[in-house]
N, C-alpha and C positions, 0 to 999 in steps of 0.2 A: 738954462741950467742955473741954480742957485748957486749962492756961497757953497754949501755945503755937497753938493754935487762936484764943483769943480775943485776941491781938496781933495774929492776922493776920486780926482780925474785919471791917476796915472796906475790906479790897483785896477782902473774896469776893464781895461782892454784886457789884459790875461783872465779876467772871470770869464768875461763874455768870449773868451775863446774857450775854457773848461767847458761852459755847459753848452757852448754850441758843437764842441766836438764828440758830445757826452748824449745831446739829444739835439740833432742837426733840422733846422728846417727845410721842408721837401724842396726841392729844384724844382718838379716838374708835379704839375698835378695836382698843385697846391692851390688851397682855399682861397679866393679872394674875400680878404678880410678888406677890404675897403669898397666894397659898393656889395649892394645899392645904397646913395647916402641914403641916412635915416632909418636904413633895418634896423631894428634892436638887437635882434638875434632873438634868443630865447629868455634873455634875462632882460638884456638891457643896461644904459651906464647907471641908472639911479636902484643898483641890485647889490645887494653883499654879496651875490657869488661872484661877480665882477671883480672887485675888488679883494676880494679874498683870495679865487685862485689865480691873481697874479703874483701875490709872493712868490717867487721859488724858494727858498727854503723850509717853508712852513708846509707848502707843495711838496717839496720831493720826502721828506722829513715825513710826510703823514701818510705819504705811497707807499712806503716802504715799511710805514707801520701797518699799512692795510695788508700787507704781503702777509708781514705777521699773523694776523688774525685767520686771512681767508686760508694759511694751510691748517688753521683747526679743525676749517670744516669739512668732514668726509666726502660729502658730495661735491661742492664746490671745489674743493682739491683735486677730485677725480678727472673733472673733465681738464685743467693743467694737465696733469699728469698724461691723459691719453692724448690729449687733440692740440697738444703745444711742443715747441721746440724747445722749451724750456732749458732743459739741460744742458744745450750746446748751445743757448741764444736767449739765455734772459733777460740782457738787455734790451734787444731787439722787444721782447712783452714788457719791459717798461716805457720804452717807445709809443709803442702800440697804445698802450693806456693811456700814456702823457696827450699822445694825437687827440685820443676819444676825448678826454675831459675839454683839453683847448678849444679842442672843434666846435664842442657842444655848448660850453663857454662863450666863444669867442664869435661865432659865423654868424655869416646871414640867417636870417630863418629858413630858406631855401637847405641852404648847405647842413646846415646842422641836422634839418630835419635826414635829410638824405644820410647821414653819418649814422645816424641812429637806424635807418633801415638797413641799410647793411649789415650792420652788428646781430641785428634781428635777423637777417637771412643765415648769417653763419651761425647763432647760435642754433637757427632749425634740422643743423646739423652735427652737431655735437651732444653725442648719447652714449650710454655705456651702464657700468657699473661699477660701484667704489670699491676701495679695500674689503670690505664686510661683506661684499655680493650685491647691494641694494641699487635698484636701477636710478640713473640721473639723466636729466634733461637739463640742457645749458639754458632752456628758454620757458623750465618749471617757473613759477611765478613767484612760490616762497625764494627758489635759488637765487632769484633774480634780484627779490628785497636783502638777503644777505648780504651779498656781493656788493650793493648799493649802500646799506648801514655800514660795512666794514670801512669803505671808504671815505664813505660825507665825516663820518664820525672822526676818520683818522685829520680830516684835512682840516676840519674845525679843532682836533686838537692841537695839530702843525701851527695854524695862524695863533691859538690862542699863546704858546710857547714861544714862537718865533716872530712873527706878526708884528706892524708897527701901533695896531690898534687895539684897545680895548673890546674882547669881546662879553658884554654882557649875557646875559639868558633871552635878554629878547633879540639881541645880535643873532646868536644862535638859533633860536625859533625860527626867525626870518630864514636863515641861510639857508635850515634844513625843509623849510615848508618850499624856498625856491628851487631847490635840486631834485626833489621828487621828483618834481614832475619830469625828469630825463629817464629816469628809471622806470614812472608808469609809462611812457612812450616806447620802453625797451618791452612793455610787457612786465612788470612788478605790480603786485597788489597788495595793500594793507599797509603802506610807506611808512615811515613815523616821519610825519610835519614839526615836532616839537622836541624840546631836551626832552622830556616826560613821557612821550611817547616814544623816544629811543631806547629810554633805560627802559620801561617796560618790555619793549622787545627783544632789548637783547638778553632779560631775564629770561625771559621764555624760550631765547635758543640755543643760553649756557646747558641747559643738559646735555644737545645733541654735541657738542664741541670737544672735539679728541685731539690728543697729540699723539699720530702713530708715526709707525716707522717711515711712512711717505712722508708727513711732517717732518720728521730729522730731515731725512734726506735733501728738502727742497731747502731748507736754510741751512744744510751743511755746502748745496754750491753757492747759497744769496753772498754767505759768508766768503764764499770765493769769488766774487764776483769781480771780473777783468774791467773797471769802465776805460773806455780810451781816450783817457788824459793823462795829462802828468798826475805823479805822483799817487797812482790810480788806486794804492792799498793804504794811503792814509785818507786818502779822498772817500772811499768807500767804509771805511771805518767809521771815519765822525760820522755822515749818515745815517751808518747802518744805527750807532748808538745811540743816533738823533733820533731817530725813526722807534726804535726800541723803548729809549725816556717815555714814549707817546700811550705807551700800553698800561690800558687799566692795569691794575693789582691782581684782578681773576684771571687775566689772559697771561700778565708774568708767571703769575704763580702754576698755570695750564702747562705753560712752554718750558717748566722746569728752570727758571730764570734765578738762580742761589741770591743771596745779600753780596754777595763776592762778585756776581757780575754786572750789580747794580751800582757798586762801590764802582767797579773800575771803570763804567760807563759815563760816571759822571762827569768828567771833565771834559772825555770826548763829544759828547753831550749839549754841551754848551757854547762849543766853541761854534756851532750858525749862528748862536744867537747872537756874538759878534760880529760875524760876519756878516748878517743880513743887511746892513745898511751899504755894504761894499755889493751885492748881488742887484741890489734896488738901484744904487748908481748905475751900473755898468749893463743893466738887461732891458735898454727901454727900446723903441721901436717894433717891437715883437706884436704877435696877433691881437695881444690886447691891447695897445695903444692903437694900431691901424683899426680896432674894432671901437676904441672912444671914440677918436675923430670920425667914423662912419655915424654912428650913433648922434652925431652932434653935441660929443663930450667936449668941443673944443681942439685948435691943434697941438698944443702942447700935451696929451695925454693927462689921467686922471691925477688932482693934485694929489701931494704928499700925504697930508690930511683933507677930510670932508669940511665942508663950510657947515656953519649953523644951522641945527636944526631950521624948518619952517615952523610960523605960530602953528598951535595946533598938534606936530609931528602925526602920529600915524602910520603907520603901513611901512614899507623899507623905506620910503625916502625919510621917515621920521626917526631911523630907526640909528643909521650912522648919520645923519644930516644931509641926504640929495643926493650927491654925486658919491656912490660906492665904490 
């Protein structure tokens, strides 16, 4: 642990007690993130998603913005609303998501793959129809690119906000061209690999995007939302407001978002981006440092910052400098 680690030695224990009471790792049944040596998993250590979705604040901050977005969508809301326990256990589906990305993130290739086929069996059984009547399939292929834009999109806005690093347009390209491929493996087709290819698609899917009365309702309980920690309503505030900062302009302005709630959001707002250096201290040994040292990232887990680009750069390793 550096200098600056051990100054901030005596705030980590109560974080890392917040977020592990908030989102607990499994006891029993749980991944092994450390073998086989040398899996990559699906990314690997020289990957921006690696190092991207191990912030947690940038992380939860952009989950939460994704919440936002995905009750725009009629169809994708629909099947929430029929085939989830949401209303009495939302956290528990932010659980659930947090699992899936880490997993898919973090594991063997083995593991991950298996994670992903699962999700695929369950979604082969989540069907219905939306507010409007119009039939839904959890495992439609456009549904499946939504759900996957709402979120790469949100979590690349998380890092760029909260994040220790600079993310430029080629950072982002990279990130987005790397996480595809999780969502073409869920069954997704037409991904956008690029910023350019995002905004183009998410122009194309602004017309279908509503905010009806299923929309109130699901951020009238996010807004309630119980997590279990201390302090659990000013804990779920900043968040929420973090997660909210995150939202395009069109998607505020969708959600009925006034200059008054953007005014009082600001300070709440801001306050992870304080805080993330206290999170970064106090949350190491988690599946992504056991998923470095797998990987042959070394044992100390992935430095603070990346080393020098290689002559040349190139490809992700050229992209933050080697180690993501």
């Amino acid at each position: 642990m550096g200098t600056f680690g051990r100054l901030l030695r005596p705030a980590s224990a109560p974080i890392r007690r917040w977020v592990l009471s908030a989102f607990p790792r499994p006891q029993t049944g749980a991944i092994d993130y450390d073998h086989p040596p040398g899996d990559p998993g699906l990314f690997g250590p020289a990957s921006v998603t690696w190092r991207m979705h191990a912030d947690f604040c940038g992380m939860l901050a952009g989950g939460l913005c994704a919440l936002y977005l995905q009750t725009l969508h009629p169809r994708a809301l629909a099947g929430v609303w029929d085939h989830s326990n949401f209303r009495g256990d939302l956290v528990g589906r932010l659980r659930r998501t947090t699992a899936f990305v880490g997993a898919t993130t973090y594991a063997p290739t083995v593991a991950a793959n298996d994670m992903i086929e699962r999700v695929r069996a369950i979604h082969g059984h989540v069907r219905g129809t939306d507010e409007a009547g119009a039939p839904y399939a959890a495992d439609d292929p456009d549904l499946l690119t939504w759900v996957h834009v709402s979120e790469m999109s949100s979590f690349l806005a998380g890092f760029r906000a909260y994040g220790p690093l600079e993310v430029t347009d080629r950072v982002a390209d990279a990130y987005l061209d790397e996480t595809r491929r999780v969502a073409e493996a869920l069954g997704a087709r037409d991904v956008p690999g690029s910023v350019a290819a995002l905004d183009a698609y998410i122009e194309g899917v602004r017309p279908s995007l509503v905010f009806g009365e299923r929309s109130r309702t699901v951020l009238g309980i996010l807004a309630r939302l119980d997590l279990p920690v201390p302090l659990a309503g000013l804990s779920r505030d900043v968040f929420l407001h973090a997660g909210a900062a995150l939202l395009p302009g069109w998607a505020s302005e969708l959600l009925g978002r006034t200059d008054g709630d953007l005014r009082k959001a600001r300070l709440p707002a801001a306050t992870p981006r304080g805080m993330a250096p206290l999170f970064r201290a106090a949350l190491t040994g988690g599946g992504g440092a056991r998923a470095w040292r797998r990987g042959g990232g070394g044992a100390r887990g992935p430095p603070p910052r990346p080393p020098p680009p290689p002559a040349g750069g190139g490809g992700p390793r050229g992209v933050w400098g080697g180690a993501a």
